[in-house]
N, C-alpha and C positions, 0 to 999 in steps of 0.2 A: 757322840752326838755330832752331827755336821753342822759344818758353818754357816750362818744365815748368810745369805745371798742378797744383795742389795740393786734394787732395779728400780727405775725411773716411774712413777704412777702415771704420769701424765705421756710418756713414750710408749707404758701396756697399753693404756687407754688409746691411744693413736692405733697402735697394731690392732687390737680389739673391731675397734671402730671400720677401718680397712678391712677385716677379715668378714667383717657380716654387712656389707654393702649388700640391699635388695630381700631385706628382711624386715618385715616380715612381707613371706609369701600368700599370694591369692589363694581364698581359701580353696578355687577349682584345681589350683596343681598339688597343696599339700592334701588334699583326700585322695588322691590318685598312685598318692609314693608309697615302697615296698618301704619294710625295715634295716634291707639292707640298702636299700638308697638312703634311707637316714643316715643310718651310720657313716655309709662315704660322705657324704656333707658331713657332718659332724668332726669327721677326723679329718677334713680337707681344712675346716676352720681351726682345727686345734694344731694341723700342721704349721699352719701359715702362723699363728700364732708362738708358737716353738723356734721355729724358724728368726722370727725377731725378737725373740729373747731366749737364743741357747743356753744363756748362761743361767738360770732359772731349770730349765730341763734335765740338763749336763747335770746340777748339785743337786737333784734327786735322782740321777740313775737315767733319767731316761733321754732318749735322744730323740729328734727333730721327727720319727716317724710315730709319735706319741698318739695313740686311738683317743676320738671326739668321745665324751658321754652323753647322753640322751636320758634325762629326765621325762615320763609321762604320767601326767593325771588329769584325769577327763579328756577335755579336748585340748588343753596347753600342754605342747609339748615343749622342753630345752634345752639345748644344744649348749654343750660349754666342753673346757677340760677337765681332765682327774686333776682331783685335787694333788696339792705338793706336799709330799711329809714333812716337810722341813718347813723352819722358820722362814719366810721372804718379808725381807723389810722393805717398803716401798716409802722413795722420797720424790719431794716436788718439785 
């Protein structure tokens, strides 16, 4: 089993926060976006979010060009990461 990883709640939350400035979007540009333009958003925020915490990415395998997921049902869609297989303990 791998070792839990230990990262700052309050420093994801900061990266978080910075990663989705200007969201939510007006509903005239989001009816207009393809699937593949989601997804580029999508992984453009989970980069950036990778990016200030490698070390979270790194202990499950994956590295800093990590793909965004995209949740939809009805008209809400959202944007986050793939989950981490591993334990991450986050402190204050």
């Amino acid at each position: 089993m791998a070792e839990a990883v230990s990262i700052s709640l309050a420093k994801f939350t900061a990266s978080v926060q910075a990663a989705v400035k200007g969201i939510p979007p007006p509903e005239s540009i989001v009816s207009n976006v393809t699937v593949g333009e989601l997804q580029a958003f999508a992984t453009e925020i989970a980069t950036h979010i990778a990016n200030a915490h490698p070390e979270m990415f790194a202990a499950a395998g994956r590295g800093a060009g990590t793909e965004g997921a995209i949740l939809s049902i009805g008209r809400h869609v959202i944007l986050g990461i793939p989950p981490v297989v591993q334990t991450i303990r986050l402190e204050e």
